[in-house]
N, C-alpha and C positions, 0 to 999 in steps of 0.2 A: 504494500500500500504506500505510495507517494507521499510527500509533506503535503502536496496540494489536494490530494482527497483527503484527509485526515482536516485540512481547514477547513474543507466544506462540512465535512461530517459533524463539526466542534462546534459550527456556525449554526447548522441546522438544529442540533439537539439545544441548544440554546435557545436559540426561539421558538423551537415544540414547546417545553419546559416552561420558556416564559408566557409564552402563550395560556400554559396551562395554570401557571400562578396565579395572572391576571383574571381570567376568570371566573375561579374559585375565592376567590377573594371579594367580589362582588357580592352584594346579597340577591338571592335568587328570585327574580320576579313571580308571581301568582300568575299560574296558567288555568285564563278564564273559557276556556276550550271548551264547548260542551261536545264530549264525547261521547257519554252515556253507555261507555265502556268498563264491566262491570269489572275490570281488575284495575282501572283507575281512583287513586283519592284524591285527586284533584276536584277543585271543588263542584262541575258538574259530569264527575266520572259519577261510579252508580257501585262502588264497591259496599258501601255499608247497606242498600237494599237489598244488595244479593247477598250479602252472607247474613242477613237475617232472615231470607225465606225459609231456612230451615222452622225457623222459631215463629213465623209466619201463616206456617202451612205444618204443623208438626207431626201429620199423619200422613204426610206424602215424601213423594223424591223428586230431585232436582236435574232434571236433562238438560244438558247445555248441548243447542245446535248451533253445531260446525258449517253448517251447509245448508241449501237452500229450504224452506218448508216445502215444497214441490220433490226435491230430491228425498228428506227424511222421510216425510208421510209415505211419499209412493212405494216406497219399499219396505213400509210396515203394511201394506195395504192386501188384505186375501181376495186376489181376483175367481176365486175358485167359489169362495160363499158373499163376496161380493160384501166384504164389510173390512173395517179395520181392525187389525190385532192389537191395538194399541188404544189404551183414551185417557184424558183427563187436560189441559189445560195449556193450551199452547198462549205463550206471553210475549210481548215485544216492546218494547221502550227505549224509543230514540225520534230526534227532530224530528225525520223525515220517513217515511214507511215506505223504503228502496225495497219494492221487489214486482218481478214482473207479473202478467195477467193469470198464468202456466199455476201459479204460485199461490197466486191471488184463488185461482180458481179450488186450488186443493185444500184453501183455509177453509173455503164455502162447503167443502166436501166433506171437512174433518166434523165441522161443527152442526151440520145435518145428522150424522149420527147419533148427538148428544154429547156432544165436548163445546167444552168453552174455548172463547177466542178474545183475551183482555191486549186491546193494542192501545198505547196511549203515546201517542202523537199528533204534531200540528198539522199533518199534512197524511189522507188518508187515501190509497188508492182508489180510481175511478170505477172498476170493478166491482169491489164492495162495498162504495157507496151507492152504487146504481142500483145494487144486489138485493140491498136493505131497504131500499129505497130511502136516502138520507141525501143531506147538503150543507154544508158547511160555507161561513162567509166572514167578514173579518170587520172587527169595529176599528175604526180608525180614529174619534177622539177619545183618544187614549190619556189620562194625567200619568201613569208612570207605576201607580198601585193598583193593586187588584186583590179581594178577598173570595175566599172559596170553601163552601158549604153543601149539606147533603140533603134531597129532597125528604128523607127519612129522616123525621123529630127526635128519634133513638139517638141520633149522633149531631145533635143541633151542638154539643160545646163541645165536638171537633172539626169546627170553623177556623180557617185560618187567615193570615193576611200574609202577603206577600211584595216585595220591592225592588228584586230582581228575576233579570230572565225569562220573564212574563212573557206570552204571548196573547194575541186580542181571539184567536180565533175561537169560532160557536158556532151551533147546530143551527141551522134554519131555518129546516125541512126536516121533518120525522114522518115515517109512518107510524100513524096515531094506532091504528091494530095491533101492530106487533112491537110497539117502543113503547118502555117503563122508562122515566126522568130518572136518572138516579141523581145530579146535581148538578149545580148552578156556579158560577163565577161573577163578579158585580164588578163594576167598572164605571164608574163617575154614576154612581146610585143607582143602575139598572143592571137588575139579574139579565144573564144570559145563560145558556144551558150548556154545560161541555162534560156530562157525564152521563149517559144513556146505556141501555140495555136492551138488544134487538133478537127476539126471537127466531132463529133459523130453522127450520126443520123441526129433527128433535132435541139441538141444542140453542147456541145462545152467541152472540156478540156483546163484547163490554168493551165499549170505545167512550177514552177519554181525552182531552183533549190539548194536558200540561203536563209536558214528562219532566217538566222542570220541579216539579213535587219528589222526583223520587231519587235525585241527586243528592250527593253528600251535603254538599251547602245546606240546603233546607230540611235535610231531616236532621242537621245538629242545632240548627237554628229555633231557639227557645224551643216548642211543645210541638213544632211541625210536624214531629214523626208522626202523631195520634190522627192526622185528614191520612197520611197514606197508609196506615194500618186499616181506618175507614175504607177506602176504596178496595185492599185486599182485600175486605171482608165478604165480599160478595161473591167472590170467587171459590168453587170448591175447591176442599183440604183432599187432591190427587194430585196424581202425577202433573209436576209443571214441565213444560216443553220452554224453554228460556232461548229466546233466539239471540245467542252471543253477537256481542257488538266485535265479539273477536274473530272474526272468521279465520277460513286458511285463507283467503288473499292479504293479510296481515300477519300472517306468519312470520315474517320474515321482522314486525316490530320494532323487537327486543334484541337486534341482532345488533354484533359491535360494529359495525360501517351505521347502520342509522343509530344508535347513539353518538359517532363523532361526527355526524353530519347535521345532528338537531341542535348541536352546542357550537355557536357562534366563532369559540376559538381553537376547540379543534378541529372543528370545519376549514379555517384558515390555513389553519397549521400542518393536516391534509393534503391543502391543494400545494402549499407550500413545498412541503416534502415531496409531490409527483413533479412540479416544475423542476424543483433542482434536479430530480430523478433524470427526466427529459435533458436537460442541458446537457447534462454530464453525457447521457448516452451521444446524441449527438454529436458532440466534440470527439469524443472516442472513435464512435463509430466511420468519422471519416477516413481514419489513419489506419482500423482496424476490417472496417468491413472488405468481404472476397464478391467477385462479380458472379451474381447467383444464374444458373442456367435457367434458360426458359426451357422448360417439361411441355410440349403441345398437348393438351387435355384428352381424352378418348372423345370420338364421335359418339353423340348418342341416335341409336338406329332405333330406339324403340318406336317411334315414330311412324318412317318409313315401312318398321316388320309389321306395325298393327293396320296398315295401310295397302298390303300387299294382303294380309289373307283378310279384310273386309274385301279388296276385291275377286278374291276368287271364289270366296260362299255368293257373291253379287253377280257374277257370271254364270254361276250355274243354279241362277233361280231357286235354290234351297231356301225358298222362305222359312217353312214348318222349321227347321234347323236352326236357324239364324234367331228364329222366334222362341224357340226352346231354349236356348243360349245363353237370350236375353232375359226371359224372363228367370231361369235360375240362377243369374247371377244377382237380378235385382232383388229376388227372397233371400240369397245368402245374406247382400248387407242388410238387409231387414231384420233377419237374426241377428247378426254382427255388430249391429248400431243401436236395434232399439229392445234387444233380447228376445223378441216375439216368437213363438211359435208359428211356423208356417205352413205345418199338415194340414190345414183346416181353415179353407180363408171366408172367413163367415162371418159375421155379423159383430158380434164379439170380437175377432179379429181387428176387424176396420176401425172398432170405436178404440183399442187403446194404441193401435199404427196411429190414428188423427191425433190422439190424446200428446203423445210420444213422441211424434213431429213437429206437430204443432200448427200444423194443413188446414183444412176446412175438413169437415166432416164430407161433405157431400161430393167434393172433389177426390177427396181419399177410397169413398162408395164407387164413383165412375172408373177408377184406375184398379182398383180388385177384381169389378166387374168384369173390365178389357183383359185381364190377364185369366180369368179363368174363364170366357168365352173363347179366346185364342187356345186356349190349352188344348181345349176338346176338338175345336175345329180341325178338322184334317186336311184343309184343302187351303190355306193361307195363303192370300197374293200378296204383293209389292204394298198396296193400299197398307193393309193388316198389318205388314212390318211399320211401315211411318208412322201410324197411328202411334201404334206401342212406342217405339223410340221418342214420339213428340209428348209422349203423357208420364215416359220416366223420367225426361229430362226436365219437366215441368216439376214434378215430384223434388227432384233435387234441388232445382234453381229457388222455389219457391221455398 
């Protein structure tokens, strides 16, 4: 090693090091994040409402989902007797209720059987408000407080008031049949409603409307715990379904490159140390690098081969063939992508290939149809082949 890299080396760890003084040395600001990430204690992570469900709910257990509701439920789900192996209380709490229709549809599915569905957020999807038939709207003269209370007089002095984090939104629209009021929020002296109960099927919806109630800040904040022990109350003591703020697309968190990349100085100090990295190689590299051979890469012919025998089944009019082909390669990826059974392409069939795609129903009916009239046919022309190839390809694209 050189005097001259041994300077750099002495230079660098120097200002890593100082880097790393100066910032510890700071006092650490309050990170007002609402994450609603239940292993956070910041003040709106949601660590102390989850680890007191146990004490909450003392006759049940606690499922933390990894993964979509769409993906968990369907694979609890007995398509053989056509009911769920699983019940008891699927829960959600965070700003925004990020999940798609697919997902949407499987909470409406879960909670038809007789489970509960308690989501409490500002922002509900369009699906299951339609579903409920419900609407939500936003008060805009706002002063900045808000208090919140339950339409049941049993819990009249677990009223709270609140002065941050607040949001204005409220119910606007109920269906008055199948909606119980559970509670009210007031804001410049008029109630509004943001806690309802919608009967589905043979179970139930409980949508509320401030997940800012069940953050750390406000359940240490004087006697706030007592409104959301309230609102648990309503919900059965079973199994809760917890849909983690933590999924696997954050997995990666907790890892050491995003901790020195979320901290201001050793983020610097980082970039610092790849530039000198960079220089250094640079400079070396002129004196040191060999003139690298150009390797000419392989031709790919797969192209051309799959090009030569589409023309030679096309030369000699082997429709029925060509159609045979076709269609058993498209039930392979049917098994392959969406696990289906493909003995049997029947009714049943079609509904969990649309379900599982995500197709239309009726479009997915006309393409089972075409393949199992083709099957039988024995006399298949040119027409019969386009058809099929324009209703796979549609299948795929769509």
């Amino acid at each position: 090693m050189t005097k001259t890299i041994k300077t750099y080396l002495f230079i660098l760890l120097l200002l890593f090091f100082g880097a790393i003084a100066i910032e510890y040395s700071k006092p650490k600001p309050i990170n007002w994040s609402r994450t609603y990430n239940e292993t956070h204690k910041i003040p709106f992570g949601m660590f102390i409402y989850f680890s007191e469900l146990e004490n909450l709910f003392p006759n049940s257990t606690v499922e933390q989902l990894g993964i979509t509701p769409y993906e968990y439920f369907d694979e609890r789900y007995d398509w053989e007797n056509d009911q769920y192996e699983i019940s008891g209380t699927y829960m959600y709490i965070d700003e925004v209720m990020l999940i798609d229709e697919v997902s949407a549809g499987e909470l409406l599915n879960f909670a038809s059987e007789g489970n509960s569905i308690f989501i409490s957020s500002t922002s509900l999807p369009e699906t299951i408000q339609d579903s409920l038939g419900i609407s939500t709207d936003v008060e805009y003269n706002f002063s900045g407080n808000g208090s919140f209370s339950f339409a049941n007089k049993r819990f009249a002095n677990d009223s709270i008031s609140l002065d941050r984090g607040l949001n204005t939104i409220y119910f606007s629209e109920l269906d008055s049949i199948h909606t119980t009021v559970l509670g009210y929020q007031r804001f410049n002296f008029e109630d509004k409603i943001n806690f309802i109960k919608v009967d589905y099927g043979q179970g139930a919806f409980f949508l509320h409307l401030q997940p800012i109630v069940f953050t750390n800040y406000n359940l240490l904040k004087n006697d706030h715990q007592k409104y959301t022990a309230g609102v648990s109350s309503y919900l059965k003591d079973d199994t809760i379904y917890f849909d983690s703020r933590n999924k696997k697309r954050n997995a990666m968190s907790d890892s050491p490159m995003r901790f020195i990349l979320s901290n201001p100085a050793l983020k610097w100090a980082w970039f610092l140390a790849l530039i000198s990295l960079l220089v250094f190689v640079i400079f070396n590299a002129k004196r040191k690098q060999r003139i690298v051979k150009i390797i000419k890469p392989n031709e790919n012919t797969t192209v051309a081969f799959t090009k030569t025998i589409g023309n030679l089944y096309y030369e000699t009019k082997d429709h029925n063939n060509v159609i045979e082909k076709k269609i058993t390669y498209f039930l392979e990826y049917i098994r392959r992508v969406y696990f289906l059974d493909t003995q049997l392409l029947d009714e049943k069939f079609t509904k969990h290939l649309a379900l599982k795609s995500g197709r239309p129903l009726v479009a997915t009916q006309k393409l089972i149809n075409l393949v199992a009239h083709l099957r039988a046919k024995s006399d298949c022309n040119e027409d019969d082949l386009l058809n099929l190839n324009r209703a796979i390809e549609d299948f795929h694209n769509n």
